[in-house]
C-alpha positions as CSV (number, residue, x, y, z in Angstrom):
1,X,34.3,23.7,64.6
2,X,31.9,21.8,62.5
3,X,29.7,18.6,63.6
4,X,28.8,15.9,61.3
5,X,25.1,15.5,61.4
6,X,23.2,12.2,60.8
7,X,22.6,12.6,57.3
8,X,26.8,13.4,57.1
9,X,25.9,16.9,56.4
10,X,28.8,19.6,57.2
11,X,27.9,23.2,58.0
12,X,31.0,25.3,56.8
13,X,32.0,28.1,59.9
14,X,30.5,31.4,58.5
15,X,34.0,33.1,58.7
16,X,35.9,30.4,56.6
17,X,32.9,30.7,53.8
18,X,33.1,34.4,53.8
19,X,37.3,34.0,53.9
20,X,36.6,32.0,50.9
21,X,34.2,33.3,48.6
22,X,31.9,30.2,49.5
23,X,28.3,30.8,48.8
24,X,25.2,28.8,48.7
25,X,25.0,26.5,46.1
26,X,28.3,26.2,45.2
27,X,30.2,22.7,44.9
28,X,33.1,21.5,47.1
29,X,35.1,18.5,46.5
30,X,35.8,16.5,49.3
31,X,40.1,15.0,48.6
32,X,41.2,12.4,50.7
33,X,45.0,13.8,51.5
34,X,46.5,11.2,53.2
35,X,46.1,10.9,56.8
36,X,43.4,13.8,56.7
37,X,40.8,15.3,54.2
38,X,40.9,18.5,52.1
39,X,38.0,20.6,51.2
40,X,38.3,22.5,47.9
41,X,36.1,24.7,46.3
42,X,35.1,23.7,42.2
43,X,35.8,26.8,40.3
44,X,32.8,28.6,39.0
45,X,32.1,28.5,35.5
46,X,31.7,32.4,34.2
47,X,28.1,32.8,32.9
48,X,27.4,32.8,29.0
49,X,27.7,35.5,26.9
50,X,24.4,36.3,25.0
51,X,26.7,35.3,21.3
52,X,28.3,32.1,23.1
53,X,24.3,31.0,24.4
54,X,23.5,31.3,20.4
55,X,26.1,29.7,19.1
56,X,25.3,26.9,21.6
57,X,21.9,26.9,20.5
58,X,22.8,26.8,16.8
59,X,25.2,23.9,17.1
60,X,22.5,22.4,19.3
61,X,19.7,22.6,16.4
62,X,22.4,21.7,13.5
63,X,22.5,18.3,15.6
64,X,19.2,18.2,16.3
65,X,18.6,18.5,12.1
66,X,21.2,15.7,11.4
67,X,19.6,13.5,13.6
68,X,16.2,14.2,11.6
69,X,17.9,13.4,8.1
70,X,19.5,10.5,9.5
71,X,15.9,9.0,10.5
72,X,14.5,9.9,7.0
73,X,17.0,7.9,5.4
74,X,16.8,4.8,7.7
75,X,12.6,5.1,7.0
76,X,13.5,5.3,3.1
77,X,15.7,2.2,3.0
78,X,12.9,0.2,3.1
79,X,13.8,-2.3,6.1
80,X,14.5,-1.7,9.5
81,X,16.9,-3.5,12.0
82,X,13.8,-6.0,13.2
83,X,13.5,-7.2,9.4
84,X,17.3,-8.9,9.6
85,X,15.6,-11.0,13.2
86,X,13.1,-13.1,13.8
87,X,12.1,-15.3,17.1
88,X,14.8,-18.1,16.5
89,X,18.0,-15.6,16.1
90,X,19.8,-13.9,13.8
91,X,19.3,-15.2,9.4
């Protein structure tokens, strides 16, 4: 049996955590199931391979150069957003 403390912290019993592959850190989620609540356990995400981390990476630093060329072309257009606005509203 578990107590609710007075933060509304739950200890999990030892013996259901070990029953269940529960270890520290992991995330529950707490379903309302009618007239009671149900305690589920969010699947683990499998760790990276070292080829799935790159490609992550490189998709990350594609964007990342996009973003770059997208700037360069807004500074070469020769206005900017504030131009089109002054103090009294939109021109």
């Amino acid at each position: 049996m578990s107590r609710v403390m007075s933060r509304l912290r739950v200890t999990i019993p030892r013996q259901i955590a070990a029953r269940f592959g529960i270890r520290p850190g992991d995330e529950v989620e707490w379903i309302s199931d009618g007239s009671g609540i149900r305690l589920e356990l969010v699947a683990r995400q499998r760790p990276l391979g070292v080829a799935e981390r790159l490609k992550l990476f490189d998709e990350g630093v594609d964007r990342q150069r996009e973003r770059e060329r997208l700037a360069k072309l807004i500074e070469q257009r020769g206005w900017s957003r504030e131009d089109l606005y002054d103090r009294r509203g939109p021109r």
